[in-house]
C-alpha positions as a printed Julia matrix, in Angstrom:
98×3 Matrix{Float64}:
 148.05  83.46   98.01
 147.07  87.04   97.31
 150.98  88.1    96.3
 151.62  84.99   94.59
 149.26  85.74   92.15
 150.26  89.11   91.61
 153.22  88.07   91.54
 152.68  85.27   88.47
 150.87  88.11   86.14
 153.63  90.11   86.24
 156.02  87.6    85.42
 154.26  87.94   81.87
 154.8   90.65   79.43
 153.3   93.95   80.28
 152.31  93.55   76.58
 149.91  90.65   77.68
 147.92  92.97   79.97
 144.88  94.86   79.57
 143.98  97.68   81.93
 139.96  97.4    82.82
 137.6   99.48   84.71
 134.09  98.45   86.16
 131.64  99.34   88.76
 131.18  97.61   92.39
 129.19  98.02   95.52
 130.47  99.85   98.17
 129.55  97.29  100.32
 131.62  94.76   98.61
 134.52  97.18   98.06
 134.63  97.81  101.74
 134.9   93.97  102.25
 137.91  93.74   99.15
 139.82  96.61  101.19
 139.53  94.57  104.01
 140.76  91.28  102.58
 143.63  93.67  101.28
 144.73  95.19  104.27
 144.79  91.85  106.05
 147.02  90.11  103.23
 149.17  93.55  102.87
 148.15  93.8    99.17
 146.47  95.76   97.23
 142.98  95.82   95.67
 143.69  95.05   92.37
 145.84  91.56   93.8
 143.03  90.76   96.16
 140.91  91.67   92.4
 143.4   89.53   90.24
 143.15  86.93   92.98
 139.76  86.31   92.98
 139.08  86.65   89.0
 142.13  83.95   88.98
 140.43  81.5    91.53
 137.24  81.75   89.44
 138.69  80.77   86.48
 140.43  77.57   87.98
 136.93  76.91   89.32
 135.34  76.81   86.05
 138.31  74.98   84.4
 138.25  72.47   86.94
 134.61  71.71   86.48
 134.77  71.51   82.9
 137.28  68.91   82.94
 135.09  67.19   85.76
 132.45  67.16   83.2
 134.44  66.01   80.39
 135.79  62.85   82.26
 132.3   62.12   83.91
 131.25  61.91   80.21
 133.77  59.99   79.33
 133.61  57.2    82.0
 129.46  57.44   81.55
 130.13  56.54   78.09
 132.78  53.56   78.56
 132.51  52.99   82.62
 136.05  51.19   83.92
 135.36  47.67   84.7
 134.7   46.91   88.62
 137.62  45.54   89.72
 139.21  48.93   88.67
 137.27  50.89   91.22
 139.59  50.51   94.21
 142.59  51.88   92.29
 140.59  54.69   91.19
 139.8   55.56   94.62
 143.69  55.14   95.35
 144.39  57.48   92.68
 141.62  59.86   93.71
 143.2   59.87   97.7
 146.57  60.48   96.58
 145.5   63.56   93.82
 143.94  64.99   96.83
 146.66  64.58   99.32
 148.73  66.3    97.1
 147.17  68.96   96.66
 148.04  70.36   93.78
 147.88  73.49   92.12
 146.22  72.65   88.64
């Protein structure tokens, strides 16, 4: 997953990047060089990687929240539920990058 990310940013312009520079424990530096050297990537990828995943994370729950608002306001009527639950099995077993 590491290189596929890497991969993505630099499919964008160069123009669209920002160089940044910030401080970490060594402790947690040693661990990023390890999670490099095991994926054959770099720092910055394993870096990108897991600014990337956070991200998702926090764009995923927002949109949780906005449609768990949105049914709490109008809830689907109870014969809906099992198709819901159909729909909700077969997001998951796709798996999908979102």
């Amino acid at each position: 997953m590491i290189q596929n990310v890497d991969e993505n940013m630099y499919c964008e312009s160069m123009a669209d990047v920002t160089q940044i520079a910030f401080q970490l424990d060594n402790e947690s530096l040693r661990e990023v060089d390890a999670v490099a050297a095991a994926a054959s990537s770099s720092r910055a990828a394993v870096l990108r990687t897991a600014i990337h995943e956070l991200l998702r994370g926090r764009r995923e729950a927002a949109i949780d929240a906005q449609l768990a608002a949105g049914y709490g306001a109008q809830p689907p009527e109870p014969e809906f539920d099992a198709w819901a639950e159909l729909s909700i099995e077969g997001l998951r077993d796709a798996d999908l990058e979102w």
